[in-house]
N, C-alpha and C positions, 0 to 999 in steps of 0.2 A: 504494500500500500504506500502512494506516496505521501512523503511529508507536510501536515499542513504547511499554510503559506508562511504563518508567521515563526515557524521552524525551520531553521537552515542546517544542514547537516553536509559538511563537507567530507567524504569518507576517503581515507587513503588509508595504507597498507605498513606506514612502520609503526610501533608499538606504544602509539603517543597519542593522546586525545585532549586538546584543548575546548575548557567550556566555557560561556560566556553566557553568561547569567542577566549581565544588566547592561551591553551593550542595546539594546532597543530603548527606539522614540516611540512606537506607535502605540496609540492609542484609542480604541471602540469610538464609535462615531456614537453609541448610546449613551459611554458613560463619559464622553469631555463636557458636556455639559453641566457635570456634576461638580468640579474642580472647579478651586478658586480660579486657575487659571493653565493653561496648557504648559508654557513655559516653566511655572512651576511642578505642574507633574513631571518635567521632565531635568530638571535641576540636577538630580541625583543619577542621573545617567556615568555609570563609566564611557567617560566619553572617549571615543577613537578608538577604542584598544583593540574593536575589529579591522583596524587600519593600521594599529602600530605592530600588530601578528602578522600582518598581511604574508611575511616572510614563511609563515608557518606551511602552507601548501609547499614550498619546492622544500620542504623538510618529509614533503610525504606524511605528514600529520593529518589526523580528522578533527574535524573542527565543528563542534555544536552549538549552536545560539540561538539566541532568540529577538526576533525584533521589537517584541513587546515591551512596553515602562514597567519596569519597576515598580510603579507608584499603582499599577493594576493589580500584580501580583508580582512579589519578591520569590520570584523560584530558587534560590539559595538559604531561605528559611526550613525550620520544619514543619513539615506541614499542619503537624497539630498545635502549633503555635508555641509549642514551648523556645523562651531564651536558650537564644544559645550562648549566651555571657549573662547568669544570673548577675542579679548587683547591678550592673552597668546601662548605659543609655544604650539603645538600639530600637530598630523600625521597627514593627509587626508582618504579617506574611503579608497583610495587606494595609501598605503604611497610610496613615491617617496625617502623616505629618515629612516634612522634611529632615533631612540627619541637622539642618540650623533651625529644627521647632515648629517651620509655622506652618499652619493646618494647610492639606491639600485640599479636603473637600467644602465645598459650602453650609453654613448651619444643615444640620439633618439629612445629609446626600450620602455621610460615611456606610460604609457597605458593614451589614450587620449577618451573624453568626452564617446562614444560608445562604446568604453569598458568595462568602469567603469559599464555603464549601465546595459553589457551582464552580466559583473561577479556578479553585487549587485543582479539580478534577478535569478542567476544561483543559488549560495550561501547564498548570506544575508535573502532574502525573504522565501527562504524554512528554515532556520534557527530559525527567529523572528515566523515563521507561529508555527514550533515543539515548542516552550518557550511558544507561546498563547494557544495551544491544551491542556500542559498539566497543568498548569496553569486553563484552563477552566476546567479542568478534576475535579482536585481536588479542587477549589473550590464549582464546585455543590455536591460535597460529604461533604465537612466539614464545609461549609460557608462563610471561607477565604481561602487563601493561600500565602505563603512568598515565593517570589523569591529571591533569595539570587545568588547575582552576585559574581565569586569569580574570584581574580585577582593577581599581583605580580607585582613589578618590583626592580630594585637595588635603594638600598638606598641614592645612590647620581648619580644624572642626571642633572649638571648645566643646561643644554641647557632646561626642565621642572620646577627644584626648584630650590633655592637656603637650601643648608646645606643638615644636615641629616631629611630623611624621617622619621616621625613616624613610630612605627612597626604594628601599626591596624591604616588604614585608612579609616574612616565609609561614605559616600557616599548617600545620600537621599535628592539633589538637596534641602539643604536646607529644610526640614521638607516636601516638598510636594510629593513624592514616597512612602511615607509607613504613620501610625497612630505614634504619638507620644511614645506612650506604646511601637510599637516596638523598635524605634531607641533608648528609655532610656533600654532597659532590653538588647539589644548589647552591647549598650556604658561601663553599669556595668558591664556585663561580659567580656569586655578585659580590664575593669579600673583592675578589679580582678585577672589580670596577673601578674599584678604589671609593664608591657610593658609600651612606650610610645605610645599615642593615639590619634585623632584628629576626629571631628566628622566634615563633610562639609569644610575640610581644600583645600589643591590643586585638592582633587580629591572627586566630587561633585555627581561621579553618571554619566555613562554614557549612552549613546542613550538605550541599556537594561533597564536600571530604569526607566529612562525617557519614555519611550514609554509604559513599561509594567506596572510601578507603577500607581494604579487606586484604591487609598484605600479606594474609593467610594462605589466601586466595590465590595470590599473585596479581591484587589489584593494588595499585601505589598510587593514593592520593595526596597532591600536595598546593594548597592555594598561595598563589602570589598576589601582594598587594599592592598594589606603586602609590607613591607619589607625585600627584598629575604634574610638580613642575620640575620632571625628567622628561616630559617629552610636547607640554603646552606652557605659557604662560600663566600664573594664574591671578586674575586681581584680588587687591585686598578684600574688595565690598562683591559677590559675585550679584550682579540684577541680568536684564533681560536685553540691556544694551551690551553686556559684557562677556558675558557666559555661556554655552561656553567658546573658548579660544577658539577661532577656525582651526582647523586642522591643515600643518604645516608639515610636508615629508623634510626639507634638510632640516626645523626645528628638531624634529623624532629622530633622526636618524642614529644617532652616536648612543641612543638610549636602546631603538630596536636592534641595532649590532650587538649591543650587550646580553639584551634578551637571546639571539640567534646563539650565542653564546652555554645559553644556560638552561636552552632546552635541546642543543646539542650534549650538556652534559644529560642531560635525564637521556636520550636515545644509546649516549657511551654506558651508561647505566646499564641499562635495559639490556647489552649487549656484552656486556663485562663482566659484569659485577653483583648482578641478582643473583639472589638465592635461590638454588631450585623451587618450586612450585609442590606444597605438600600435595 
């Protein structure tokens, strides 16, 4: 069966699958009405990062996204809504608000408990099912496979950090989504950017690692985080005149070489240094 529309699934054949969770702008022609404003549903967008992987196809990588906002359904949540950073400030599956606070929806437009429902069924579950396909795919060809969750956000978000964000944010809920071998042969290839770096810092891996990491399995999940001014500018105050940055290939470049870098180290991986498959 083909892939809905707002599903892209780009499949190739070496042992690597990139997801992309919140690159998409679009938005239901039923429910923009409902939002304070489009531009704002779409604020939180990782912006570009389906442009700054662009390198990922002659890597022979598959590639799954989605073009939908975020602000419809968060498919890197889980789906029964529980946090995945108790304690801490974070959106819900289906945010009500921006990662700076302020309400998407208009008084009483907010999507209630049966909603949630229809859209995580509609969306989320055909999304998580293409990540598990091909993920299963390529693992019974090569014996493992790395999921490589790829992500963005601006470098300063009071209302999630405090200060500045590192510029590689490595993600593997604590050592348990992927083998150790992988998470060190990342780490040293963005230590070798010379960038700042954090391995399990604020951002630990989301519901994708969490659910798909099973390096039992011979599946290796590991989310990277960036900070968007590795490869955009970003202003102080972000509004609708500003935000976000067009997107710039020589701006990105010296950032995506580094990336090409680091998910050649997960294929050297995959190819060297896995552990058999129980």
């Amino acid at each position: 069966m083909a892939d809905p529309d707002w599903l892209i699934v780009r499949r190739g054949e070496a042992p690597l699958v990139l997801g992309m969770p919140h690159t998409g702008t679009d938005i239901p022609e039923d429910l923009a009405p409902r939002y304070v404003s489009l531009w704002r549903a779409r604020k939180d967008a990782d912006w570009w990062i389906d442009r700054l992987y662009g390198f990922a196809a002659e890597l022979d990588a598959t590639i799954v996204r989605t073009t939908l906002s975020r602000s419809v359904i968060d498919v890197n949540r889980d789906p029964g809504g529980v946090s995945l950073y108790p304690g801490q400030t974070t959106t819900e599956l289906c945010p009500t608000s921006t990662f700076d606070g302020e309400p998407l929806y208009l008084p009483g437009q907010e999507p209630d408990d049966a909603e949630i429902g229809r859209r995580s069924a509609r969306w989320l579950a055909p999304y998580h099912a293409a990540l598990a396909a091909e993920l299963a795919r390529l693992r019974d060809v090569h014996g493992s496979a790395v999921l490589y969750d790829c992500h963005s956000i601006r470098s300063h978000m009071p209302r999630l950090f405090d200060g500045e964000l590192p510029q590689f944010n490595i993600g593997t809920n604590n050592g348990a989504t992927c083998d150790a071998g992988l998470e060190r042969a990342v780490e040293q290839a963005c230590a070798a950017t010379g960038r700042s770096l954090v391995v399990n810092g604020r951002f630990r891996g989301g519901w994708t690692t969490r659910h798909h990491g099973r390096p039992e399995t011979g599946v290796h999940a590991i989310q990277m985080e960036l900070a968007c001014r590795g490869y955009i500018d970003e202003p102080d105050t972000p509004d609708a005149t500003n935000w976000p940055t067009p997107w710039d290939p020589a701006r990105a470049a010296p950032l995506a070489a580094e990336l090409r870098a680091i998910l050649t180290a997960c294929l050297d991986w995959t190819q060297n240094d896995h552990p058999p498959r129980q």
